[in-house]
Every structure is written in C-alpha cells, then in structure tokens.
Predicted model as a PDB file, atoms N, CA, C, CB and O in Angstrom, pLDDT in the B-factor column:
MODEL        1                                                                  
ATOM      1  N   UNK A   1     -68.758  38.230  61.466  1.00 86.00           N  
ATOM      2  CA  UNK A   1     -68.157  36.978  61.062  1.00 86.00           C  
ATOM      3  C   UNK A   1     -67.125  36.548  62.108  1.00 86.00           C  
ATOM      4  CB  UNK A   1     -67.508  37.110  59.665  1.00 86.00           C  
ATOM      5  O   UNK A   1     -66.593  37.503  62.675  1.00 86.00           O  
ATOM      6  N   UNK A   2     -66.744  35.407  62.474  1.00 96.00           N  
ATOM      7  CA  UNK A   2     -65.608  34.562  63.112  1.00 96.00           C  
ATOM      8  C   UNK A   2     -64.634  34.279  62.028  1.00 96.00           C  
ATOM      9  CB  UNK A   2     -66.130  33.155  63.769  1.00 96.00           C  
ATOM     10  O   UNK A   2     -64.707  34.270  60.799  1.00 96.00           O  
ATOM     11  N   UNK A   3     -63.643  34.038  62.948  1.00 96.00           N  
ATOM     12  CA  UNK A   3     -62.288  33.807  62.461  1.00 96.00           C  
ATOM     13  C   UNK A   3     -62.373  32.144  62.549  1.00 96.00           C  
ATOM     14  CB  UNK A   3     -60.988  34.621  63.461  1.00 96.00           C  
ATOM     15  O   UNK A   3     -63.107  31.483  63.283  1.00 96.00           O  
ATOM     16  N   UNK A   4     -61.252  31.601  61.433  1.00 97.00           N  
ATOM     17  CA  UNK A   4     -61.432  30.172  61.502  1.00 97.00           C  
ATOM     18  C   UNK A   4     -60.842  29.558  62.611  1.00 97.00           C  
ATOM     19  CB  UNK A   4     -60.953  29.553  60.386  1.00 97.00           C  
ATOM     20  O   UNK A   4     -61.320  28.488  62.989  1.00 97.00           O  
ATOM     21  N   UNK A   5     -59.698  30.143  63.315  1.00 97.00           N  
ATOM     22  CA  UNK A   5     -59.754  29.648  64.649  1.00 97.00           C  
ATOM     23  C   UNK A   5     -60.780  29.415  65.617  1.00 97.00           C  
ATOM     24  CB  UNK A   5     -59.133  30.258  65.170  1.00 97.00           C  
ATOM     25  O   UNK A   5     -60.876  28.614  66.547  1.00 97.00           O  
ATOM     26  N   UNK A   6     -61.561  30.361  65.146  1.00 97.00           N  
ATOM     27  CA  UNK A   6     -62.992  30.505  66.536  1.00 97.00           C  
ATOM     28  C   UNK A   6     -63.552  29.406  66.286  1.00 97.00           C  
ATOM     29  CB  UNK A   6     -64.371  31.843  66.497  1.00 97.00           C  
ATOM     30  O   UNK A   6     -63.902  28.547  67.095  1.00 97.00           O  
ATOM     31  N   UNK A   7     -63.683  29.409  64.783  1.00 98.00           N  
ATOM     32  CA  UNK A   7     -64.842  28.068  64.292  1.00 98.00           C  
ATOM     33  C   UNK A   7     -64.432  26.571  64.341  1.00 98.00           C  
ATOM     34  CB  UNK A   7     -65.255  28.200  62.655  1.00 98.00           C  
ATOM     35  O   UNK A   7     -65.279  25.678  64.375  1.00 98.00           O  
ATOM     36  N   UNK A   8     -63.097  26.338  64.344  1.00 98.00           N  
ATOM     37  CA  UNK A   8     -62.132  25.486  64.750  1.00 98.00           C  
ATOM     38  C   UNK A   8     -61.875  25.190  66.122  1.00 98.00           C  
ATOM     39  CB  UNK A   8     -61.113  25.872  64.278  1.00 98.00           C  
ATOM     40  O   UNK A   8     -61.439  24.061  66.348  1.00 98.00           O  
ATOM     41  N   UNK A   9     -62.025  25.851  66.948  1.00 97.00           N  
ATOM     42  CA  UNK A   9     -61.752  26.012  68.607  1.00 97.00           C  
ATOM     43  C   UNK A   9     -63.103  25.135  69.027  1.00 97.00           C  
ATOM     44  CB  UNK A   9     -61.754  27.950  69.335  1.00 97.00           C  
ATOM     45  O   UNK A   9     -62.917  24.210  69.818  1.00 97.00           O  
ATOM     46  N   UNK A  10     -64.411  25.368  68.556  1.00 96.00           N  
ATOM     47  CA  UNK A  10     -65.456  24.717  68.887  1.00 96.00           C  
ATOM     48  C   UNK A  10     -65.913  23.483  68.496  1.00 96.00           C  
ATOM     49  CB  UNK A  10     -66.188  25.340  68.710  1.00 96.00           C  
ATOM     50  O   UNK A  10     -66.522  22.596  69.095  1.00 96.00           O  
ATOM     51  N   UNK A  11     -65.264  23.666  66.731  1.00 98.00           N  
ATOM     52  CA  UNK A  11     -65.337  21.989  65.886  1.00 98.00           C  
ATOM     53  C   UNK A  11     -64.532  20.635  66.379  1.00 98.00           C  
ATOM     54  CB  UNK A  11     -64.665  22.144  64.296  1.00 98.00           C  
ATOM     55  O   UNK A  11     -64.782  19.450  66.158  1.00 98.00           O  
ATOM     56  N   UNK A  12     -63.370  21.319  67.201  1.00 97.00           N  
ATOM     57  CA  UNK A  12     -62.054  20.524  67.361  1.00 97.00           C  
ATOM     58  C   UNK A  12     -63.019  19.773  68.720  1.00 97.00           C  
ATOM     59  CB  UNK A  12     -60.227  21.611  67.740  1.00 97.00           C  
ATOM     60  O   UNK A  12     -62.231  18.937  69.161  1.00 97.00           O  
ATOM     61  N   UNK A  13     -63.783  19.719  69.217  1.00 93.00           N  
ATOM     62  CA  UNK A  13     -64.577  19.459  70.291  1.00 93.00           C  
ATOM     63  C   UNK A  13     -65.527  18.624  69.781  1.00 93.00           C  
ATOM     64  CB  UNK A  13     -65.114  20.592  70.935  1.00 93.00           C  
ATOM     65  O   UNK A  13     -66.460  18.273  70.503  1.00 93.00           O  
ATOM     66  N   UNK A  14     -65.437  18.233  68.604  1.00 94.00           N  
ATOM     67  CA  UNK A  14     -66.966  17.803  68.030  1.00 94.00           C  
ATOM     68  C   UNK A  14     -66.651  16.765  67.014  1.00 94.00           C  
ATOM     69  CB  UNK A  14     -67.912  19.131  67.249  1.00 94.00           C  
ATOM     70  O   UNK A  14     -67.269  15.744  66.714  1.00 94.00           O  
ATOM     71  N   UNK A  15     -65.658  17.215  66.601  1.00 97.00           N  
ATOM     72  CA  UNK A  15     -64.954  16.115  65.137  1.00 97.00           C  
ATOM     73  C   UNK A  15     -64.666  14.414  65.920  1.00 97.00           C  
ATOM     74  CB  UNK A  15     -62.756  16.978  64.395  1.00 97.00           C  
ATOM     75  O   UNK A  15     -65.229  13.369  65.594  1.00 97.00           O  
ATOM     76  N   UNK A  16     -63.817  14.569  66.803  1.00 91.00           N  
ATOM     77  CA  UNK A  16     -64.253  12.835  67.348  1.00 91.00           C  
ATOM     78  C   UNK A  16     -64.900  12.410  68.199  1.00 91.00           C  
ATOM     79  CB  UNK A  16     -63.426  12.069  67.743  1.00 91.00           C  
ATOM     80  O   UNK A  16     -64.660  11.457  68.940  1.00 91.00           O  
ATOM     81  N   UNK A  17     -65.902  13.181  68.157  1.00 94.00           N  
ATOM     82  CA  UNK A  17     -66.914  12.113  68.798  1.00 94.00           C  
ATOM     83  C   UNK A  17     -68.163  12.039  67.545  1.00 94.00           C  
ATOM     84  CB  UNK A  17     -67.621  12.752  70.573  1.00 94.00           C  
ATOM     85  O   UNK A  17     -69.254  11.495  67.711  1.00 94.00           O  
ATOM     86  N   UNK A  18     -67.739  12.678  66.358  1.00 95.00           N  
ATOM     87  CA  UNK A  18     -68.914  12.399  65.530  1.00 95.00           C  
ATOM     88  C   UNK A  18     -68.114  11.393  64.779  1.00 95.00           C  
ATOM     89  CB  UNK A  18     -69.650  13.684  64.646  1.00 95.00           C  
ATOM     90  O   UNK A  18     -68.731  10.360  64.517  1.00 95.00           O  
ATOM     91  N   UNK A  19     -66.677  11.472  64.307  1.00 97.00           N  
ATOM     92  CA  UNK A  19     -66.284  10.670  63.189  1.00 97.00           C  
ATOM     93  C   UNK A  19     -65.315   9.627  64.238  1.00 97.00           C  
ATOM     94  CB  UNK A  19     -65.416  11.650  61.772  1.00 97.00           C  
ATOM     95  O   UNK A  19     -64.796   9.896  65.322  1.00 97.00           O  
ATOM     96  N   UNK A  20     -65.310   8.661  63.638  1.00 95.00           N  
ATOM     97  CA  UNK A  20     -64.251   7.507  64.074  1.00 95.00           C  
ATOM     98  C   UNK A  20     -62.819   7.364  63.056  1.00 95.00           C  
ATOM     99  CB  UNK A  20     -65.144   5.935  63.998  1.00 95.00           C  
ATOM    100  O   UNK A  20     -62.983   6.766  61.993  1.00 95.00           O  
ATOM    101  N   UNK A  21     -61.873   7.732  63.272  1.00 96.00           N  
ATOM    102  CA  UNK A  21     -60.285   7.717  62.285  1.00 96.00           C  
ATOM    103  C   UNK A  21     -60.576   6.251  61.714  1.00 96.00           C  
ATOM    104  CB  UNK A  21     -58.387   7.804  63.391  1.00 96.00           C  
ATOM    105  O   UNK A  21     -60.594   6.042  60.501  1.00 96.00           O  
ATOM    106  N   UNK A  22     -60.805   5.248  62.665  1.00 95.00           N  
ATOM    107  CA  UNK A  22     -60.462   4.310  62.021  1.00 95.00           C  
ATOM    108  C   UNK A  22     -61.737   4.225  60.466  1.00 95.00           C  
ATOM    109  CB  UNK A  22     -60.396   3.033  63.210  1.00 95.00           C  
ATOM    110  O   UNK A  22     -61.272   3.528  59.564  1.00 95.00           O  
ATOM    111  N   UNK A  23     -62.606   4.594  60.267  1.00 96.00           N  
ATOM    112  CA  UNK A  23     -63.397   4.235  59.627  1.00 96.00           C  
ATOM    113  C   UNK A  23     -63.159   4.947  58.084  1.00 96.00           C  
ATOM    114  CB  UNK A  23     -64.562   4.446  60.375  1.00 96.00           C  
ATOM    115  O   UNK A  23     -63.643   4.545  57.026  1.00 96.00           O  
ATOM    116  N   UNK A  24     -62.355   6.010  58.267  1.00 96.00           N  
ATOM    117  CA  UNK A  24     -61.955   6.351  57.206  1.00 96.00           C  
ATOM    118  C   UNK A  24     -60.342   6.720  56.739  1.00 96.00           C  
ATOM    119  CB  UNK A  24     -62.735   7.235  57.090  1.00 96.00           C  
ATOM    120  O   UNK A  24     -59.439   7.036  57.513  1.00 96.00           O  
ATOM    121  N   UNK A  25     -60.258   6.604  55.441  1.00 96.00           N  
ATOM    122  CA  UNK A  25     -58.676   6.574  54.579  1.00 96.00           C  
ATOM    123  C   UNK A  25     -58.011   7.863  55.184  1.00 96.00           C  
ATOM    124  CB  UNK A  25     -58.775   6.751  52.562  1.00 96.00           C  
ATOM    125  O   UNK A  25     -58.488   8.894  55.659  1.00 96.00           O  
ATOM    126  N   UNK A  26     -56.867   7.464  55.007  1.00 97.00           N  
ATOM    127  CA  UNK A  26     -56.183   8.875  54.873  1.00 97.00           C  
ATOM    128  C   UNK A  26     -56.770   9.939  53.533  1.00 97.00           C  
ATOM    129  CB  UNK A  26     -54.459   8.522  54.614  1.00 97.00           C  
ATOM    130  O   UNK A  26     -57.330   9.802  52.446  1.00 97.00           O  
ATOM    131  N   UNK A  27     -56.268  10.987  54.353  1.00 97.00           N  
ATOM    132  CA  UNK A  27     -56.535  12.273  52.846  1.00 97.00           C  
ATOM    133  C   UNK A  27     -57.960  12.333  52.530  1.00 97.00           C  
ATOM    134  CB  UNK A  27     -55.732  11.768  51.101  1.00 97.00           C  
ATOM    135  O   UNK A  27     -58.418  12.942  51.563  1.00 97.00           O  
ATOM    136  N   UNK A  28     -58.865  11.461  53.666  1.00 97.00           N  
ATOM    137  CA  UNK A  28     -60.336  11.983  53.201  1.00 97.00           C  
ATOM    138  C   UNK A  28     -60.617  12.778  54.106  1.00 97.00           C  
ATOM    139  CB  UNK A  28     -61.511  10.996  53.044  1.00 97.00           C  
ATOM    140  O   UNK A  28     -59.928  12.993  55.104  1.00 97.00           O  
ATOM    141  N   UNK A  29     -62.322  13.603  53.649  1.00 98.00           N  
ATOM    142  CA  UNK A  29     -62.439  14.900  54.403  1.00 98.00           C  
ATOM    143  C   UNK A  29     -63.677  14.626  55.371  1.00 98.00           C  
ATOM    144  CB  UNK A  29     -62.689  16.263  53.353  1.00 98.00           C  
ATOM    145  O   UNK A  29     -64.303  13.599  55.111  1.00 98.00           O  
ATOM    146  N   UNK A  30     -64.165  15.458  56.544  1.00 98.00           N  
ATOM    147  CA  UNK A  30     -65.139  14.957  57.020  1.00 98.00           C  
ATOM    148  C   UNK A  30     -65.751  16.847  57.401  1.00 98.00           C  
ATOM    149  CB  UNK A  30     -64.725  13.604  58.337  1.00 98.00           C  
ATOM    150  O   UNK A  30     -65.105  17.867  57.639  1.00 98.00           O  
ATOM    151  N   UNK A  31     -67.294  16.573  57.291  1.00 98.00           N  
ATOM    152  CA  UNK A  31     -67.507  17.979  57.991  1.00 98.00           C  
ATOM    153  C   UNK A  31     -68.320  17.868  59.033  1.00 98.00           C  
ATOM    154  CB  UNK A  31     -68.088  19.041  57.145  1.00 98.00           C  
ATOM    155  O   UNK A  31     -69.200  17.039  59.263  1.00 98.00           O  
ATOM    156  N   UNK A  32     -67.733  19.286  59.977  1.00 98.00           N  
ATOM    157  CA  UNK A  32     -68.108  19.367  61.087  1.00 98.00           C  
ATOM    158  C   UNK A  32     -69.255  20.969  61.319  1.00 98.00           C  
ATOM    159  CB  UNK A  32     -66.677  19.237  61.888  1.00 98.00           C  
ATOM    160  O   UNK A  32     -68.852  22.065  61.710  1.00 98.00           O  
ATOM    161  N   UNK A  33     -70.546  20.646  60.973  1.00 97.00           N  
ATOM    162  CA  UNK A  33     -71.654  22.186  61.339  1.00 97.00           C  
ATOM    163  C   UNK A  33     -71.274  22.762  62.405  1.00 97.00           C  
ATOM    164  CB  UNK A  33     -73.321  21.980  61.683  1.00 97.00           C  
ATOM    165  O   UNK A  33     -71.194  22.057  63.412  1.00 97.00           O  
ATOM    166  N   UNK A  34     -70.936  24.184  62.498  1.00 97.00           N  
ATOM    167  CA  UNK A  34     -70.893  24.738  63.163  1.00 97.00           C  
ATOM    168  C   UNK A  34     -72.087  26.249  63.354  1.00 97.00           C  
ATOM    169  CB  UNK A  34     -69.699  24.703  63.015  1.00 97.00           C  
ATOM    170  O   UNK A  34     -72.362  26.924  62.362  1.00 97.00           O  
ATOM    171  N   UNK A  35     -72.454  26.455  64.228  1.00 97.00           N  
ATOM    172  CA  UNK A  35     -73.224  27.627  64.978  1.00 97.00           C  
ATOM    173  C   UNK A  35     -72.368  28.624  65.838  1.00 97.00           C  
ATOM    174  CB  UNK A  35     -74.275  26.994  65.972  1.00 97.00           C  
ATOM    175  O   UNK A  35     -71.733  28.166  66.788  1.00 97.00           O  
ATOM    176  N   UNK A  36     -72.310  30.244  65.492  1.00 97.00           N  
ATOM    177  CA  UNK A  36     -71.868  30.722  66.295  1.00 97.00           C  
ATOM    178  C   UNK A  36     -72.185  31.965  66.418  1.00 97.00           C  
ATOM    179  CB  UNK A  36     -70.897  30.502  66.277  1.00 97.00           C  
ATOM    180  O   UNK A  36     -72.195  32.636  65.386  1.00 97.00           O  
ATOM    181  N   UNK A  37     -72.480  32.516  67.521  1.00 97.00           N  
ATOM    182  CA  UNK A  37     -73.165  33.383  67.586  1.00 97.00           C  
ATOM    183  C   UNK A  37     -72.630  35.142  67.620  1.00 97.00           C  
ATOM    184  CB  UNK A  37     -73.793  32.891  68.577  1.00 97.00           C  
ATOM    185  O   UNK A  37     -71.825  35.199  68.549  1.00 97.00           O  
ATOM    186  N   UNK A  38     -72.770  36.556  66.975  1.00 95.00           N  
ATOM    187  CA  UNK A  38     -72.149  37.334  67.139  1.00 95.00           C  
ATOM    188  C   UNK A  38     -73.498  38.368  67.331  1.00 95.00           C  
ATOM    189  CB  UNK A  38     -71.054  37.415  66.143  1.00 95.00           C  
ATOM    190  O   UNK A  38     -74.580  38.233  66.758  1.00 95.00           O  
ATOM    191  N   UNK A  39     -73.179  39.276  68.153  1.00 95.00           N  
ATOM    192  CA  UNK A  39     -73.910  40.593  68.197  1.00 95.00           C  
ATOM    193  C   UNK A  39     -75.288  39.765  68.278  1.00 95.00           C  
ATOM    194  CB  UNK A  39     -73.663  41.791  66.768  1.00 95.00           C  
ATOM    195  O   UNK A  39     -75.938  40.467  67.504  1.00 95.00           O  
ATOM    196  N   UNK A  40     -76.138  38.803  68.663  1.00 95.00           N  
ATOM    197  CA  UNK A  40     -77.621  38.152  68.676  1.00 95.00           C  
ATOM    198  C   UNK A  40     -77.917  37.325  67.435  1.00 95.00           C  
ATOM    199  CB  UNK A  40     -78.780  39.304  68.751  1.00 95.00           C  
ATOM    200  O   UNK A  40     -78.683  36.364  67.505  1.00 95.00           O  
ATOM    201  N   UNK A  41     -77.350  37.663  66.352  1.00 97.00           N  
ATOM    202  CA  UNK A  41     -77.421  37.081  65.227  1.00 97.00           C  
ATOM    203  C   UNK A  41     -76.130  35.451  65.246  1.00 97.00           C  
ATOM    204  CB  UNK A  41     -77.085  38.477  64.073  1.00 97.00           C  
ATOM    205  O   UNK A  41     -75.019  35.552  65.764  1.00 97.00           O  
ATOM    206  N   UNK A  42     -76.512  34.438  64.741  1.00 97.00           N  
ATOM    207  CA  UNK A  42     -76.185  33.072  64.324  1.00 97.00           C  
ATOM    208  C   UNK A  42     -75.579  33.337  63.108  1.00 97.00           C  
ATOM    209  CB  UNK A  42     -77.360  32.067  64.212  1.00 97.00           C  
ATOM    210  O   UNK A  42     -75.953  34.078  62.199  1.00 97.00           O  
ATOM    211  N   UNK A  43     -74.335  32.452  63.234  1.00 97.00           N  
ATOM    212  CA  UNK A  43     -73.530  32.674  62.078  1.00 97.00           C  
ATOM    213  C   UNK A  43     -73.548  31.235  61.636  1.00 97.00           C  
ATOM    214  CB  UNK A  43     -72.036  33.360  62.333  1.00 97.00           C  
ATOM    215  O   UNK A  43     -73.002  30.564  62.512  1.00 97.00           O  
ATOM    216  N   UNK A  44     -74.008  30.393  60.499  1.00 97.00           N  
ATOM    217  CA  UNK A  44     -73.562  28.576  60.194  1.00 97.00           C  
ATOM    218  C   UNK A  44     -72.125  28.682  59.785  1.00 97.00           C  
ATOM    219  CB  UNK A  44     -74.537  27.636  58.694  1.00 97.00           C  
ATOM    220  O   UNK A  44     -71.643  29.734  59.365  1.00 97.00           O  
ATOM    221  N   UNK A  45     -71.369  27.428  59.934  1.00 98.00           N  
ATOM    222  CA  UNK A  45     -69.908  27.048  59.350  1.00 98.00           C  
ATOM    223  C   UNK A  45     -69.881  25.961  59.056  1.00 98.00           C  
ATOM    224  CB  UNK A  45     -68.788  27.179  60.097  1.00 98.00           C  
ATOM    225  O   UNK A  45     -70.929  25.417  59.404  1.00 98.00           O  
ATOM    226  N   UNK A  46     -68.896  24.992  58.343  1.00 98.00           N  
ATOM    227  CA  UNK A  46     -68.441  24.657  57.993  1.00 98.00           C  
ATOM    228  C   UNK A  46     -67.728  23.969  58.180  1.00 98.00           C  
ATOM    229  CB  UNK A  46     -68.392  25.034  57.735  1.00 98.00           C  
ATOM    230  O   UNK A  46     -67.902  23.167  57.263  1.00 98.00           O  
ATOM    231  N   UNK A  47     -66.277  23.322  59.238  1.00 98.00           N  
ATOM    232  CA  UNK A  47     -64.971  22.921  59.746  1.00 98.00           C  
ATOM    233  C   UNK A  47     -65.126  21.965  58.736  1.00 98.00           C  
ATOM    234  CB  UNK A  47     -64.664  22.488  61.345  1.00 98.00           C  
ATOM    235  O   UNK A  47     -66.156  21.308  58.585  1.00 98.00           O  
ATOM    236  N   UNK A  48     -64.073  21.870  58.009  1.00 98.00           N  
ATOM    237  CA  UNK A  48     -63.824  20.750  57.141  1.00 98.00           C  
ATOM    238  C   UNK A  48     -61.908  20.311  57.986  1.00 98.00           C  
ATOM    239  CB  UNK A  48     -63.944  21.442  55.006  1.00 98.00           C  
ATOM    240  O   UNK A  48     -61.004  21.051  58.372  1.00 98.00           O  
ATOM    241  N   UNK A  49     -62.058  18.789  57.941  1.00 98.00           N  
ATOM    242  CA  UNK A  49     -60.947  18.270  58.766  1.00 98.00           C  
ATOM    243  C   UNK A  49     -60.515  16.764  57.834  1.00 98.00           C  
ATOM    244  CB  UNK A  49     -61.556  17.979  60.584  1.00 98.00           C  
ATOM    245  O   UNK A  49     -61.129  15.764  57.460  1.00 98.00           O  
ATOM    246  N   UNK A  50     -59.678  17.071  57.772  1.00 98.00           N  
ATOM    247  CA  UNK A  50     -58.746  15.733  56.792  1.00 98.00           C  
ATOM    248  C   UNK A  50     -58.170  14.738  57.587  1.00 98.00           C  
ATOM    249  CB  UNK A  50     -57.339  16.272  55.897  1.00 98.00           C  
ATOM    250  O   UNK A  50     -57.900  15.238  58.679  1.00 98.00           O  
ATOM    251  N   UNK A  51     -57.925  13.807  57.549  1.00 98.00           N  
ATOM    252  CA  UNK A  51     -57.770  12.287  58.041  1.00 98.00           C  
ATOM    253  C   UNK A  51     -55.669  12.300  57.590  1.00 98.00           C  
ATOM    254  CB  UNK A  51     -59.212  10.774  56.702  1.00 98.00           C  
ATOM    255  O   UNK A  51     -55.294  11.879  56.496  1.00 98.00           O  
ATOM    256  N   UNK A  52     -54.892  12.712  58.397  1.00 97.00           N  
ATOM    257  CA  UNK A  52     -53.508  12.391  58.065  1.00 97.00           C  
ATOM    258  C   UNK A  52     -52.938  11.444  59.370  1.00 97.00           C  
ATOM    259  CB  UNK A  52     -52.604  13.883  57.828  1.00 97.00           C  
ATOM    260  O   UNK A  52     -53.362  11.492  60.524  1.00 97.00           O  
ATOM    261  N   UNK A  53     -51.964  10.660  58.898  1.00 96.00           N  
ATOM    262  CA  UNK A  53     -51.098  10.091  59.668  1.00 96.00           C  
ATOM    263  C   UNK A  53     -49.707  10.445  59.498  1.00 96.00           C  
ATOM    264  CB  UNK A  53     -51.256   8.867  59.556  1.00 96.00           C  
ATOM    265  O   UNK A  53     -49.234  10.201  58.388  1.00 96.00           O  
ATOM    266  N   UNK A  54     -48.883  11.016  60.445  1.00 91.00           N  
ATOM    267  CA  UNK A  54     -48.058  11.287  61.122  1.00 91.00           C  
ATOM    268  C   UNK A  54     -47.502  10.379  61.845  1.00 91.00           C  
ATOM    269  CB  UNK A  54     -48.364  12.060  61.641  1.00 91.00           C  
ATOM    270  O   UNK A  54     -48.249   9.654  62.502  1.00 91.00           O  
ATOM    271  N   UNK A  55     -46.047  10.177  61.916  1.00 94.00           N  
ATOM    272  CA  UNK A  55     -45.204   9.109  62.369  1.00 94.00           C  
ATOM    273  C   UNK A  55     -46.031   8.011  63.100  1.00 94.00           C  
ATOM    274  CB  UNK A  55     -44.113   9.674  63.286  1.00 94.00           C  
ATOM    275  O   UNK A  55     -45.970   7.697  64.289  1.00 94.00           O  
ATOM    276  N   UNK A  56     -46.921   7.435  61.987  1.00 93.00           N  
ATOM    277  CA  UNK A  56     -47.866   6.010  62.230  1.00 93.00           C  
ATOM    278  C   UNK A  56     -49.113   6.926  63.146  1.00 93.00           C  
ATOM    279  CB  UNK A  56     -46.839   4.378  63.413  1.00 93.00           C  
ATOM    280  O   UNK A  56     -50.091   6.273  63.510  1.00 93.00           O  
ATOM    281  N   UNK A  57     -49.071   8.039  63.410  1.00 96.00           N  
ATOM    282  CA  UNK A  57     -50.166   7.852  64.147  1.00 96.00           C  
ATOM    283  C   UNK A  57     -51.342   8.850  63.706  1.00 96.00           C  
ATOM    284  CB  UNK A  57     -49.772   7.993  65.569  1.00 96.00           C  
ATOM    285  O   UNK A  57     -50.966   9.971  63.365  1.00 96.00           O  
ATOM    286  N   UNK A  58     -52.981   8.535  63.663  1.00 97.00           N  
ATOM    287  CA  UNK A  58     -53.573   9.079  62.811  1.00 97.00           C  
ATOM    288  C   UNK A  58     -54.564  10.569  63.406  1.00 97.00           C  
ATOM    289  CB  UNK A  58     -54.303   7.885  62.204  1.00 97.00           C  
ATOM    290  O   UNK A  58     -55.147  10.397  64.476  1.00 97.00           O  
ATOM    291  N   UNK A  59     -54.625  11.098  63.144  1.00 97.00           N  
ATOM    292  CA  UNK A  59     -55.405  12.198  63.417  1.00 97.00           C  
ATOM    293  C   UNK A  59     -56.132  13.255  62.647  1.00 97.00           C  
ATOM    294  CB  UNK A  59     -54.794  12.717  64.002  1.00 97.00           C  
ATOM    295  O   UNK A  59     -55.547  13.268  61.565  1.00 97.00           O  
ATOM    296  N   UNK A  60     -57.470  14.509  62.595  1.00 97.00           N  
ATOM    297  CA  UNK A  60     -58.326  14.744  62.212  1.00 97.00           C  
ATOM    298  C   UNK A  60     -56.858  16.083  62.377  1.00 97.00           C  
ATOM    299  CB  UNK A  60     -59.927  14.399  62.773  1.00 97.00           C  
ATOM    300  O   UNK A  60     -56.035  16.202  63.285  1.00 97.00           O  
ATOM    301  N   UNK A  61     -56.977  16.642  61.503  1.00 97.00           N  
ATOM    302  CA  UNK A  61     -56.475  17.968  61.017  1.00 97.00           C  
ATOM    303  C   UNK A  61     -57.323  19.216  60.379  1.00 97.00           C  
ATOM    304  CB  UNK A  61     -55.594  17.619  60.065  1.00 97.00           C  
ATOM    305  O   UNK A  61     -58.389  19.107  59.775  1.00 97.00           O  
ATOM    306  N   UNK A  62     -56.617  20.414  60.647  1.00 98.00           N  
ATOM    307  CA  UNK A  62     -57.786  21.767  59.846  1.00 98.00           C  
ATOM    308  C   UNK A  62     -57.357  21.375  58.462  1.00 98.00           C  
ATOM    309  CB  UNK A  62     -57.406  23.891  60.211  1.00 98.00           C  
ATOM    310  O   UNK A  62     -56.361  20.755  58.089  1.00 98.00           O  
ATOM    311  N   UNK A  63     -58.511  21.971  57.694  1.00 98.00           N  
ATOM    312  CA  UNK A  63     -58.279  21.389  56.368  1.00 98.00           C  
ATOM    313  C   UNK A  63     -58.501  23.357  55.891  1.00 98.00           C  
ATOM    314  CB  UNK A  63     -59.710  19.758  55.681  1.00 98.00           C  
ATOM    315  O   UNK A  63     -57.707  24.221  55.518  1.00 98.00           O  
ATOM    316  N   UNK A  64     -60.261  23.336  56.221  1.00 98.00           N  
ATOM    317  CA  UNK A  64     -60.804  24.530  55.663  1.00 98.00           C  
ATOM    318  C   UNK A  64     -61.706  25.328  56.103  1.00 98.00           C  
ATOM    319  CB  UNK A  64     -61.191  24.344  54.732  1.00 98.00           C  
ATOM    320  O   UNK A  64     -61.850  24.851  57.229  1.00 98.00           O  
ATOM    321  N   UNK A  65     -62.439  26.212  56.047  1.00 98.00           N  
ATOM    322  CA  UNK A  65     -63.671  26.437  56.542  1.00 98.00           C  
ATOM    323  C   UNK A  65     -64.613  27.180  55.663  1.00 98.00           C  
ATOM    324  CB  UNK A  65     -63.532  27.065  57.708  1.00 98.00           C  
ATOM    325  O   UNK A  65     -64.475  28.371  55.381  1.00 98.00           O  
ATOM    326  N   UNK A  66     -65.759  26.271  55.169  1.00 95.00           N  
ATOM    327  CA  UNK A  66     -66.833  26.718  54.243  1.00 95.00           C  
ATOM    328  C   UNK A  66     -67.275  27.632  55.184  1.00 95.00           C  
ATOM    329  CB  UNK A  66     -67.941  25.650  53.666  1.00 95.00           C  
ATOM    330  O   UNK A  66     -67.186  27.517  56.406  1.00 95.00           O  
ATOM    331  N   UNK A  67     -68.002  29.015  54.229  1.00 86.00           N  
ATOM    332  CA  UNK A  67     -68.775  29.970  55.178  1.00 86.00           C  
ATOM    333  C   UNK A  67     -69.730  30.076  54.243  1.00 86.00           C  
ATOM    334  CB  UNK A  67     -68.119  31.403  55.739  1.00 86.00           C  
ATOM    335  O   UNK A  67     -70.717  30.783  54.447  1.00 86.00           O  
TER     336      UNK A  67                                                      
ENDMDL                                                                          
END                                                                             
C-alpha cells in the first residue's frame, strides 16, 4: 500500500488540469483516479480534493483518500 502523501504527490499533478475552480462552489469535492505501482502489482486510489478559498483566493485542497 502507499501512503496518502504518495497518492497526493501524483494527484496534485492531475487535479487542475482535469477540474476548473471556477466551475465549481466552494466546499465541493472532486475526484482524482489514481494508479500506483508497488512490488509489480497496481494499487487504484482515490485523491478526493475540496474547493476552499483562502484570503479571496481559491484552490483544490487534500480532503481524503478512498482506497
């Protein structure tokens, strides 16, 4: 198994260019599939990332990670 950093380190690469901030609310969730590979065997994930704004400005945050 990976750690949610690992699975996060690769999602954080992937979350905006699949989702657009502007298109969705704050406090909603978006998921990001992840593949990763250990010992030859494929592991699927999960990255789940929440929509917050911070002093006006908006960004994709860790939320969770389904396994």
């Amino acid at each position: 198994m990976h750690t949610d950093d690992q699975v996060f380190k690769v999602a954080d690469k992937t979350v905006e260019l699949l989702y657009t901030l502007e298109d969705y609310d704050n406090e909603k969730n978006v998921d990001v599939f992840v593949t990763l590979e250990k010992d030859g065997q494929a592991y699927d994930y999960i990255a789940v990332y929440t929509k917050k704004t911070v002093n006006k400005v908006a960004n994709w945050v860790h939320s969770h990670i389904k396994k």
